[in-house]
N, C-alpha and C positions, 0 to 999 in steps of 0.2 A: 330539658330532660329528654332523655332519647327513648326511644318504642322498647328497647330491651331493659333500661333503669326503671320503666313503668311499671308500677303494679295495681292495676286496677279492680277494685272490689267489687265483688260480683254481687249487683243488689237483686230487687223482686223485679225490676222493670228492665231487664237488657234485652229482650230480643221480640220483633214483634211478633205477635202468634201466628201470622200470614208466611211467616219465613222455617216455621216447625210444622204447620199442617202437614204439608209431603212428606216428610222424615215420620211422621206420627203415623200415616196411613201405609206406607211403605213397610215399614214393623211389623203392622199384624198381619202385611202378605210374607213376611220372610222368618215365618218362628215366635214372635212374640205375643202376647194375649193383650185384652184392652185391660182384665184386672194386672196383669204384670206388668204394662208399662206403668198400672196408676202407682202400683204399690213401689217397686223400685224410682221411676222418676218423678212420679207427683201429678204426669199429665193423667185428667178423664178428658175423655170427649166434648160432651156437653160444656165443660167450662172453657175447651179450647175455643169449640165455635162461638162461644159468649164472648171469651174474653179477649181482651187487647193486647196484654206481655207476658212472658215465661221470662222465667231466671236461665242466666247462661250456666248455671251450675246444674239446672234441669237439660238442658241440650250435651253436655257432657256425659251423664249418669245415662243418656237414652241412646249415644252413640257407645258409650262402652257396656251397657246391657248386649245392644247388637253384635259389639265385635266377639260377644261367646256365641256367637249362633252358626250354625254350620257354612250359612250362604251369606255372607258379613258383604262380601264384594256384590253380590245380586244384588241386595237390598241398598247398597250405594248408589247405586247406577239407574234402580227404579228411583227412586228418591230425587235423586239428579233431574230424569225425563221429566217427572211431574211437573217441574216446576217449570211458568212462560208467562206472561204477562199479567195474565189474571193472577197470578198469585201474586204481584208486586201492589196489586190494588189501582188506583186513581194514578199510580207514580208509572204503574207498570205502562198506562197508556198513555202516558206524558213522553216517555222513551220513543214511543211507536210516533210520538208525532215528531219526534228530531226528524233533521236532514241529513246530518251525514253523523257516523258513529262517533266522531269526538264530542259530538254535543250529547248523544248518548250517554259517551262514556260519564260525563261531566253529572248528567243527569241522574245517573245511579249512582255515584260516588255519592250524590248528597244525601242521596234518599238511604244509603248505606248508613252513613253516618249518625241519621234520624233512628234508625230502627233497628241498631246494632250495636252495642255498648260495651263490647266485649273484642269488639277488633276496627281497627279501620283498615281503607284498602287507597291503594297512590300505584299510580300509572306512572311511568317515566320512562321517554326513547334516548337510545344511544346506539349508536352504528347502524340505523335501520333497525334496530329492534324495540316491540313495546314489551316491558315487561312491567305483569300485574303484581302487586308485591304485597301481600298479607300481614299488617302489622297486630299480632296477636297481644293481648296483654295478660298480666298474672303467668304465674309459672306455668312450664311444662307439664302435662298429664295424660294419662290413653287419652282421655276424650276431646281435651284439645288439640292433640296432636292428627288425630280421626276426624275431626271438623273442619281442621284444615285442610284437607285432604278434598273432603265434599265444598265446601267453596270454589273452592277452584276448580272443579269439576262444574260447578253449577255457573260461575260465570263463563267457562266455553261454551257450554250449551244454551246458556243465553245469546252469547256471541255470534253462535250459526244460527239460533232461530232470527236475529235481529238484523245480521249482514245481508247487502245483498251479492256480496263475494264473500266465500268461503273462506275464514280466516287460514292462514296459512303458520304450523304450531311447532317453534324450537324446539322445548323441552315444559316439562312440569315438574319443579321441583318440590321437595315433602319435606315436613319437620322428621319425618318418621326414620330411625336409623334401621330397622327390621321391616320386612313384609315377605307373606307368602306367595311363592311362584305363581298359584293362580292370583292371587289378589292383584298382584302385578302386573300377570299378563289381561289381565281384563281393564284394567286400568288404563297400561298405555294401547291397549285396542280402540278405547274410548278416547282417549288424548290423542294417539295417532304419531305419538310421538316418542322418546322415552322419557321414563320415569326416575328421575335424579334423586335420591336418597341422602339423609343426612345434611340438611341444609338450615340454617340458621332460620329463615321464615321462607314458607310456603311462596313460591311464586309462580307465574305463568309468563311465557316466554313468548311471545307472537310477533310476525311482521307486522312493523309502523305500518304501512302502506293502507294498513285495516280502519286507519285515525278516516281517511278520506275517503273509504266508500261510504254507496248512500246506504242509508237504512232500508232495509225489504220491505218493511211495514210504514214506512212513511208514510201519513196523510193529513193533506190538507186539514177535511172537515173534523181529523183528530186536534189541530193546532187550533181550529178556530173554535171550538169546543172549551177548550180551555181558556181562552179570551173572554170567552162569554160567561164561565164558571166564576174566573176572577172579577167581572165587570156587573157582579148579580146584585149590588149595593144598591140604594138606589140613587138618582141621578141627582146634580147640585142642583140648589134651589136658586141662584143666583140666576137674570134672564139673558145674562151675555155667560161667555166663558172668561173663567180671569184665568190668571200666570196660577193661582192657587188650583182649581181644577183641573188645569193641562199638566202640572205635578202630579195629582192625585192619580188622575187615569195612565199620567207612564209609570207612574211606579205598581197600578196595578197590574200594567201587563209586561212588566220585567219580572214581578216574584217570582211566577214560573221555573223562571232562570237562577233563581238566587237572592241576595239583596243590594238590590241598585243602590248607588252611590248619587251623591249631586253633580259631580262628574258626569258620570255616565247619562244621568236625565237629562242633563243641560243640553249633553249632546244630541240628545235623541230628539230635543227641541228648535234644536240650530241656535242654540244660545250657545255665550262662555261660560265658563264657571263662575266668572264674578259677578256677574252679569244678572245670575239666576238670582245665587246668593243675595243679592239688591235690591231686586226686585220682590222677592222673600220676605224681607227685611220691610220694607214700607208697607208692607200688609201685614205689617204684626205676627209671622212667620219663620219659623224655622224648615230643614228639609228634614231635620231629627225628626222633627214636631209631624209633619205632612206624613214620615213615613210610619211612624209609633200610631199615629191616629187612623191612616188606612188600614194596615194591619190589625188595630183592634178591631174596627169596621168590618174586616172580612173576616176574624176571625168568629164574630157573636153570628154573623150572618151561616158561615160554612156549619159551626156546629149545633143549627137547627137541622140542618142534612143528617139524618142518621145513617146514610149510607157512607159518607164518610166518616173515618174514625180519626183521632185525635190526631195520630202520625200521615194522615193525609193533610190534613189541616195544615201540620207544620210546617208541609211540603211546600204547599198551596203559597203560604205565606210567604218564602224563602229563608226558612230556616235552616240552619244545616247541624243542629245542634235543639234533641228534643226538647230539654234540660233549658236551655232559651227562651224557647215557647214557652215552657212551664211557669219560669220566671216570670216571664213579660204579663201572661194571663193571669196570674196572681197578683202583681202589681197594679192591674186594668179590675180585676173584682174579687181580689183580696179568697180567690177560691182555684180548684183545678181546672182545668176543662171536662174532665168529665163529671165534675160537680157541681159545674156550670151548665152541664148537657142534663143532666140528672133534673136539676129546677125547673129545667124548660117542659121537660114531659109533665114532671106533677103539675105543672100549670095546666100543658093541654089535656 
């Protein structure tokens, strides 16, 4: 099915609340009130910083409350600023520990996908050019056509805080077939580029060349941070290491990246792939089995962390699909993750 035959139903949980804070606090500096955001789009305060998701039908209703306000494009563009790593969470400082921006790029795609249910976003180069490509779903409306508009706004300005060469920018193209001359001009002031109108989905147009620089924020003690975050289980009981252990610890320090393959481990151990498989196999093992079983293992472990939230969790694990997680955790104790984080306090 194609991104345009798609129509996907906007339920209670699309979008994480870390990704509407800026949009939420940017409002009441640009014309709106905290009783007029709650009354028109449903957000209060109090329950944004409590809670974990907003509906993407509430991010519509709070970008088309804006676009009646006199300074619609100000309040875009402060909205934009706010946002940098710490507003991404645990993922945002997983990016900062890449080395060079393709691993970035890769790295937000997933965490996109985790925390975002109402669009997905795909990179792809041709003739030297990378273009970011916005696959929006459900029909056209002001407020989705206005949020596309700020995504892509927000991932260049992720871009320049994260490059350590200044991306260098085609064009930004819009769903939107109208815009006002100021809107406009302040838009491609901020793009730097021009503003292409009437386009079937929202894209962004940059030089490939951006795939190969390194990351500005790159750090080590950021990478090995995470190593250590995934490796907080505790250690096998066994007094040698066997092939079962040497599995368990590369697949804890691949999830970061996604979810490893027995391919991919094998490799990582200087084994073949049949090889692993075989050895697997005589110890009454699967790599299914190894990887379903660390994953739960980190999972009960990460959500006694109350500083992290569920969609870090996810992350954490290599999921790229919150919906997954959800599955997998209720499969493993038959309840949610935060119903499972819920238990753990009434105990303590």
């Amino acid at each position: 099915m194609s991104f345009a035959d798609r129509d996907k139903v906007l339920s209670d949980h699309d979008i994480d609340v870390t990704n509407v804070l800026p949009a939420y606090e940017a409002s009441l500096r640009f014309g709106a009130t905290e009783d007029e955001v709650e009354e028109v789009v449903g957000w209060r305060r109090d329950t944004l910083e409590e809670g974990a998701t907003v509906t993407g039908e509430s991010t519509y209703l709070h970008m088309e409350l804006m676009a009646q306000k006199p300074r619609f494009a100000e309040f875009t563009l402060a909205a934009v600023a706010m946002h940098n790593a710490s507003t991404l969470g645990v993922v945002g400082l997983a990016c900062r520990s890449c080395a060079t921006m393709q691993e970035a790029f890769a790295c937000h795609e997933r965490y996109q996908r985790l925390t975002n249910r109402t669009a997905e976003y795909e990179a792809s180069v041709s003739a030297g050019w990378l273009t970011l490509t916005e696959h929006r779903f459900g029909a056209a409306r002001p407020g989705s056509l206005l949020i596309s508009d700020y995504t892509m706004m927000i991932a260049l300005h992720l871009l320049r805080l994260t490059s350590a060469e200044a991306p260098r920018i085609r064009a930004m193209r819009s769903r939107r077939s109208t815009m006002s001359t100021h809107e406009r001009d302040a838009f491609e002031s901020f793009v730097g580029a021009p503003l292409e109108l009437s386009a079937d989905e929202a894209q962004l147009v940059l030089d490939a060349a951006l795939l190969t620089a390194p990351v500005k924020t790159a750090d080590d003690e950021l990478a090995a941070y995470f190593l250590r975050l995934l490796r907080e289980t505790p250690p096998p009981t066994t007094p040698e290491p066997t092939v079962i252990d040497a599995v368990t610890e590369t697949i804890r320090d691949a999830l970061i990246h996604g979810t490893p393959t027995a391919a991919s481990v094998a490799r990582s151990l200087g084994l073949g792939h049949r090889t692993l498989q075989r050895r697997l196999a005589q110890s009454g093992h699967t790599f299914a089995d190894l990887l379903e079983k660390t994953r739960r293992s980190l999972a009960e472990h990460h959500l006694r962390d109350a500083r992290l939230s569920p969609t870090e969790v996810a992350y954490l694990l290599g999921y790229s699909e919150q919906a997954s997680f959800y599955r997998a955790f209720k499969r493993w104790h038959g309840k949610t993750p935060a119903e499972y984080r819920r238990g753990i306090e009434l105990i303590g």
